[in-house]
C-alpha positions as CSV (number, residue, x, y, z in Angstrom):
1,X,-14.4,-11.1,-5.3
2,X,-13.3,-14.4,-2.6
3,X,-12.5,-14.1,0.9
4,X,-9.4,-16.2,2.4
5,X,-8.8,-16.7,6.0
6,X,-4.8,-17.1,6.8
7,X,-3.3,-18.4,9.9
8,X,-0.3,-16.3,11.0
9,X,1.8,-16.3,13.9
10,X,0.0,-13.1,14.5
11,X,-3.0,-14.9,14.3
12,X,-5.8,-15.0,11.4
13,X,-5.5,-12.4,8.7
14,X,-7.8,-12.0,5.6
15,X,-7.2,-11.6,1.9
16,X,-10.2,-10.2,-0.2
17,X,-9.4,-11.1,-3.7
18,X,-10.3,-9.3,-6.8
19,X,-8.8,-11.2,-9.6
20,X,-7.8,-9.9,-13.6
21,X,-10.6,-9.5,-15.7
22,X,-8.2,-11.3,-18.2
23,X,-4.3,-12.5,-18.7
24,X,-3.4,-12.0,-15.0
25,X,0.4,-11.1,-14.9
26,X,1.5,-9.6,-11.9
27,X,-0.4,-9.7,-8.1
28,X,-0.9,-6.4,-6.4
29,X,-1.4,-7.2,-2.0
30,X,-1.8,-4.0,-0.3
31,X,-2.5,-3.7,3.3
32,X,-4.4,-1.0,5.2
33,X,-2.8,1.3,8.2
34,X,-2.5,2.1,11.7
35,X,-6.2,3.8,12.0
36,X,-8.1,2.0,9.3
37,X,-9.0,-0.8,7.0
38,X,-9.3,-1.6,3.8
39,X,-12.5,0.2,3.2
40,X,-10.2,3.1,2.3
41,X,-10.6,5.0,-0.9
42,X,-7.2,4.7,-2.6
43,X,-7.4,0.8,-1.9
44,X,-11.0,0.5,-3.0
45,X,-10.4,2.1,-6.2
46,X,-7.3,0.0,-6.8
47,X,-9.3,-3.2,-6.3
48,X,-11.9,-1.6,-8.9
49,X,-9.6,-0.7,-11.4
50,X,-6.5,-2.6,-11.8
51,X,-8.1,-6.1,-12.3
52,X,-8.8,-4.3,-15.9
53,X,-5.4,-4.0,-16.2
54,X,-4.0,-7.8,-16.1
55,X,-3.7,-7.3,-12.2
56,X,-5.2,-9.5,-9.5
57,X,-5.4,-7.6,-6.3
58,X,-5.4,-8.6,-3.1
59,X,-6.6,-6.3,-0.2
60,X,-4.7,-7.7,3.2
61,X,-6.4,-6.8,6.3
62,X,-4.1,-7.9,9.1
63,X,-4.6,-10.2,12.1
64,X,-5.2,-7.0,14.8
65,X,-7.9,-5.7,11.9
66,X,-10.0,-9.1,11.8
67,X,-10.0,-9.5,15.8
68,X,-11.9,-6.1,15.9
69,X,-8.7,-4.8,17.6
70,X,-9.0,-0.6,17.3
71,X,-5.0,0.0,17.5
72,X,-2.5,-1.6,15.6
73,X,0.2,-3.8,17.6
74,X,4.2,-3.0,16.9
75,X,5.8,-2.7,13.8
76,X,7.8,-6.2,14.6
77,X,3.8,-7.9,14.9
78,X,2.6,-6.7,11.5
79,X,6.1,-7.8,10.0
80,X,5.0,-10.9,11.2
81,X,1.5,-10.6,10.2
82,X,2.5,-9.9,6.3
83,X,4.7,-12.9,6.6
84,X,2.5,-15.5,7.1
85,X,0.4,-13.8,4.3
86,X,2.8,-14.1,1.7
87,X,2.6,-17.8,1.0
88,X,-1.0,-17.2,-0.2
89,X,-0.3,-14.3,-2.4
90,X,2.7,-15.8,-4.1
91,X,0.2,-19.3,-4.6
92,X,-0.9,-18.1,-7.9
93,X,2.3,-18.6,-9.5
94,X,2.6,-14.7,-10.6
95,X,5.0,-12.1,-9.6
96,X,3.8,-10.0,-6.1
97,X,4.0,-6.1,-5.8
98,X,4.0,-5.7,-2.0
99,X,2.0,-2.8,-1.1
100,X,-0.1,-0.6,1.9
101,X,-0.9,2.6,2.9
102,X,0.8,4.4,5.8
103,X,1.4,1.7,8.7
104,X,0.8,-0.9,5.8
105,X,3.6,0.3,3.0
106,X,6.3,0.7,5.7
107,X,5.7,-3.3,6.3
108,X,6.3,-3.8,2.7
109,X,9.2,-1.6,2.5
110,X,10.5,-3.4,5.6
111,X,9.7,-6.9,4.7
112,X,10.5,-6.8,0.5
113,X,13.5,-8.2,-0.2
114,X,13.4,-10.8,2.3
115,X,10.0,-11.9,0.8
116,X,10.8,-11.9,-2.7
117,X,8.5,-9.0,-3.5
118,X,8.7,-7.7,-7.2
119,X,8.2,-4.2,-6.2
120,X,7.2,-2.1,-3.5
121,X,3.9,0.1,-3.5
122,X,3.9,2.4,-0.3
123,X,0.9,5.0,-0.3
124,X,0.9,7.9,1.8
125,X,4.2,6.9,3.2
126,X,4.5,8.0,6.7
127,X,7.9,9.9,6.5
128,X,7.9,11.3,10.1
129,X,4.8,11.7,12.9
130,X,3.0,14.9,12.5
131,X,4.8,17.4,13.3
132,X,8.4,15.6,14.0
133,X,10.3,15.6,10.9
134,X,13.4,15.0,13.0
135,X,12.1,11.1,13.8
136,X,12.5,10.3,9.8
137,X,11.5,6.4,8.7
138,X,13.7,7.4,5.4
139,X,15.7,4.9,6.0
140,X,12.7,2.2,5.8
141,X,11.8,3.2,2.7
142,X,14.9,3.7,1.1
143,X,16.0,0.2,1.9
144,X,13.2,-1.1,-0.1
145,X,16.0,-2.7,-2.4
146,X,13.0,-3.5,-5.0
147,X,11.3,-0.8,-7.8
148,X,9.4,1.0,-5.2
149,X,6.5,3.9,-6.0
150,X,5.4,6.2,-3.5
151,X,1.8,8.2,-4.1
152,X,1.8,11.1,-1.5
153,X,-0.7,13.7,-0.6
154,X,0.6,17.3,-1.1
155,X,-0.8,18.1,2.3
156,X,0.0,14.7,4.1
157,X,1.1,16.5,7.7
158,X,3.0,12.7,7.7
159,X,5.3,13.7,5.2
160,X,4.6,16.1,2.4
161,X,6.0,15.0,-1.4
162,X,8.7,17.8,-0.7
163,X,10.3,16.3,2.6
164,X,11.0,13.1,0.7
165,X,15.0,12.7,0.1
166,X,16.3,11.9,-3.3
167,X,16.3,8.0,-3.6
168,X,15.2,5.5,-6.1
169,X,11.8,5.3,-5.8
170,X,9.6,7.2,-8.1
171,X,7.0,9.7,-6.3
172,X,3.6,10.7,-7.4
173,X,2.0,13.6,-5.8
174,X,-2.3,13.8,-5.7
175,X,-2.6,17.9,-5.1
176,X,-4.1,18.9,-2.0
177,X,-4.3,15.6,-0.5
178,X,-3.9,14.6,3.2
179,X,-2.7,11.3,4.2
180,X,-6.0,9.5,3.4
181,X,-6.1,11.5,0.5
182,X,-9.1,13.7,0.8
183,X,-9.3,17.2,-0.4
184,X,-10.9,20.1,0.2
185,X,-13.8,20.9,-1.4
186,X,-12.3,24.6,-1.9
187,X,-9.2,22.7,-3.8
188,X,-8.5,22.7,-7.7
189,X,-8.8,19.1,-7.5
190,X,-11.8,17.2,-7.1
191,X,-11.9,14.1,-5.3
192,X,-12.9,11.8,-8.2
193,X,-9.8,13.7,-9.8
194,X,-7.5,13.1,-6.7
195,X,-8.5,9.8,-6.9
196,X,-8.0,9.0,-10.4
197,X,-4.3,10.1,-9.9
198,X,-3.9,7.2,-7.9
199,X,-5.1,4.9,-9.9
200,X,-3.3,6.1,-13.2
201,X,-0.1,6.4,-11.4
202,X,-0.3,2.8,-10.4
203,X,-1.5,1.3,-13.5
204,X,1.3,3.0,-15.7
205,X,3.6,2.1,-13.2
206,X,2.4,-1.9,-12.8
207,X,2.3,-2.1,-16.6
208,X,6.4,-0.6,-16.8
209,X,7.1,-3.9,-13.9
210,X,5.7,-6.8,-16.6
């Protein structure tokens, strides 16, 4: 694991890096949300397990996120943000898989074609605000215009796996779980399970991309 510190226009973001064991061929960047970092499970376990894979990943914590900021600036300030991040994660020569969770995967959605992003990874995809299906981000996230997989919780109150429209994007649901993908302790599902969805999901997905 190495730590970068990028300038941005949105000032300094940082990259934690956790490279391939071996034969690195693609680079996975995923960024955190509105209301966290990137201390969250699905991107812990991703930095833990796809490095077996032939994937270098790169957890992006943007520039609100390392000023100790508590709430996230506008959409149009972490567009920026991911910007000036891409230079580094294109740097080791290796096609990118632009990726976050909630806030973070409607950046990549946003920002993918312009960027040059191989693919699109948008965990727990925030469809619509609790509770107000009727303000949709579809449209984000059906714009993509790259291979684009969405992991959902079945109980994410931003957008459960049903509410999606057709598109092309694949969608994997993890049972039970809510947009940070916990789930009860009463559910079928353990957490080690729900979390092992995840990971499987993105690994047979990465290795369909190279």
């Amino acid at each position: 694991m190495t730590f970068e510190i990028i300038g941005t226009d949105a000032g300094d973001a940082r990259v934690t890096w956790y490279p391939a064991a071996t034969g690195a061929r693609l680079v996975l960047a995923v960024s955190h949300g509105a209301g966290g970092g990137i201390e969250a499970r699905d991107l812990q376990a991703l930095a833990d397990v796809l490095p077996r894979h032939g994937v270098t990943v790169a957890l992006v914590e943007q520039p609100w996120r390392v000023a100790g900021k508590k709430v996230a600036p506008a959409p149009k300030t972490l567009d920026v943000g991911w910007r000036g991040i891409w230079p580094a994660l294109v740097k080791p020569g290796l096609p990118v898989i632009s990726g976050g969770r909630s806030a973070g995967a409607r950046v990549a959605c946003r920002t993918a074609v312009e960027l040059g992003a191989a693919a699109v990874l948008a965990l727990s995809f925030p469809l619509h605000p609790p509770g107000r299906p009727e303000k949709s981000r579809a449209g984000e996230l059906l714009g993509s215009g790259v291979p684009t997989l969405v992991v959902q919780g079945g109980n994410d109150p931003f957008g459960k796996p049903e509410e999606f429209p057709a598109g092309p994007f694949e969608l994997v649901e993890v049972a039970y779980g809510d947009h940070g993908f916990a789930v009860p302790k009463r559910a079928a599902t353990t957490q080690e399970q729900a979390v092992t969805v995840i990971t499987d999901a993105v690994v047979k997905w990465a290795g369909s991309l190279a």
